[in-house]
N, C-alpha and C positions, 0 to 999 in steps of 0.2 A: 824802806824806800831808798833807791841808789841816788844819786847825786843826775845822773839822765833824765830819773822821772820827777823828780822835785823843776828840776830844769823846766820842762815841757809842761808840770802844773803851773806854777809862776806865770809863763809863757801864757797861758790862757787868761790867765786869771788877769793880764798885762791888756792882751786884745778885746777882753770883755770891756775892758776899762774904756779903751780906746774907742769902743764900736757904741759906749756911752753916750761919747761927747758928739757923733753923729746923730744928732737930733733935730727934729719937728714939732715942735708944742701943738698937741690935739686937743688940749684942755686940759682934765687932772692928770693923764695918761701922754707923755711925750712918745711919739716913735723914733726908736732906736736901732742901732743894729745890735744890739747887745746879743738878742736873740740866735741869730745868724753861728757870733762865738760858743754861746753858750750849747747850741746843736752839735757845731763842728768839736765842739772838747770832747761832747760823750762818741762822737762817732769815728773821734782819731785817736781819743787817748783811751776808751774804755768805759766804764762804769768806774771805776774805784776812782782813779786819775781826773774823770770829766768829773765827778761828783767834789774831789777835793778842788781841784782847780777855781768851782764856781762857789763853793764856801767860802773860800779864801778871796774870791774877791767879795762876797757879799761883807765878811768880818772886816775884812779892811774898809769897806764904803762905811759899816757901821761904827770904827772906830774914830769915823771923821777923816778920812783920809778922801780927798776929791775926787772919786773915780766913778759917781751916780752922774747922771746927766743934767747937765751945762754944770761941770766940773763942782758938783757937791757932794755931801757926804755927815754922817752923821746917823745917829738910832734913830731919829727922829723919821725918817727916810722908810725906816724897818715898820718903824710903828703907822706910818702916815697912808696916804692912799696907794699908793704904788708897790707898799710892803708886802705886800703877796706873790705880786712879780716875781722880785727880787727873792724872796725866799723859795721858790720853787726853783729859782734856779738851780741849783745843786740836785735836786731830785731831778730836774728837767737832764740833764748832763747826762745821772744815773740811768734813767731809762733808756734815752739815747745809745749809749754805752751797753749797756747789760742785752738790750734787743739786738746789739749789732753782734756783740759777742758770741750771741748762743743762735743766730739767728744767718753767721757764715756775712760776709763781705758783698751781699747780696741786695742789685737795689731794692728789690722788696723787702728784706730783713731792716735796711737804713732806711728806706721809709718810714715804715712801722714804728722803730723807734723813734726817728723824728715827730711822725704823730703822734705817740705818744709822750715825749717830752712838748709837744705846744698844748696837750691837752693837761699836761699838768701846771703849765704855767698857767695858764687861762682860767682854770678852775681855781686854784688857791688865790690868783690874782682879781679873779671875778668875787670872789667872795671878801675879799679884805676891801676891797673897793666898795659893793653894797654895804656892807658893815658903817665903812667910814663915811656914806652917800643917808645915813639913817636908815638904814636897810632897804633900801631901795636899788634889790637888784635886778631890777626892769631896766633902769637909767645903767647900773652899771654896765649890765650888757651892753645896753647903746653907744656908751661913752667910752667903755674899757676893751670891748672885747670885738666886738662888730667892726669895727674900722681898720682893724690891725689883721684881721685873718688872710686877706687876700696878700697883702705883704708877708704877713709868717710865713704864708705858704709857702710863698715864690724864695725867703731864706731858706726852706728849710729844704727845699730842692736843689739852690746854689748848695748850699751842703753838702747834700749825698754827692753831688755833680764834682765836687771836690775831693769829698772822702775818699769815695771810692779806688780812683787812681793814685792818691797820695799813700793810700794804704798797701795799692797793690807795689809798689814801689818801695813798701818796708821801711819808711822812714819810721812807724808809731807800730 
């Protein structure tokens, strides 16, 4: 890695932070914008890039540094109802990333990825959620995943709606 693309990971992994503390308490599940960054890393910076990018901030919220939502942080975080989220992020980034790559600067190629990185957050976070809910993921869906879709969505549109021109433009 050159000293550019460590730049641009940090960078993400900085906004994710930021797009944390823009929050909504819905109950176990606060809304975030965290989402919104986590799309725009894999579909500016790649799969490899968006993938580190969002590691790096999940290892640092996990090593207690305040950058989970309403400025907390901690394993606890990883292990607790929300740790599914947060761990999918980095594969969220990846797919993101890897569908834009092979898939041309296209908004149906950044769609695709987009959907497919909210259906990996959704899924791994729907399930750590029922898990931590006593397996009840009827309620999780309710709780975790249904209320937050029509907002994902509309992130994960301002994304492409961004990408695509910031890309064609060859800054990433």
């Amino acid at each position: 890695m050159n000293s550019r693309e460590i730049t641009f990971a940090a960078l993400f992994a900085s906004l994710t932070a930021v797009g944390a503390q823009i929050s909504v308490p819905l109950g176990p599940v606060p809304f975030t914008f965290q989402v919104f960054f986590v799309l725009l890393s894999g579909l500016l910076l790649g799969a490899r890039l968006g993938f580190l990018s969002q590691l790096t901030y999940v290892l640092v919220g996990a090593l207690g540094f305040p950058v989970f939502a309403e400025f907390s942080g901690g394993f606890a975080h990883i292990y607790g109802p929300t740790g599914g989220y947060l761990l999918a992020f980095p594969i969220a980034a990846l797919l993101a990333g890897y569908v834009t790559e092979k898939g041309g600067e296209s908004v149906g190629g950044m769609t695709l990825g987009v959907l497919l990185g909210l259906a990996a957050i959704y899924i791994l976070g729907w399930l750590r959620l029922g898990f931590y809910l006593g397996e009840n993921f009827g309620k999780a869906l309710e709780v975790g995943v249904l209320p937050f879709l029509p907002l994902d969505l509309l992130k994960g549109a301002l994304a492409v709606g961004i990408a695509r021109p910031v890309r064609r433009m060859g800054g990433f």
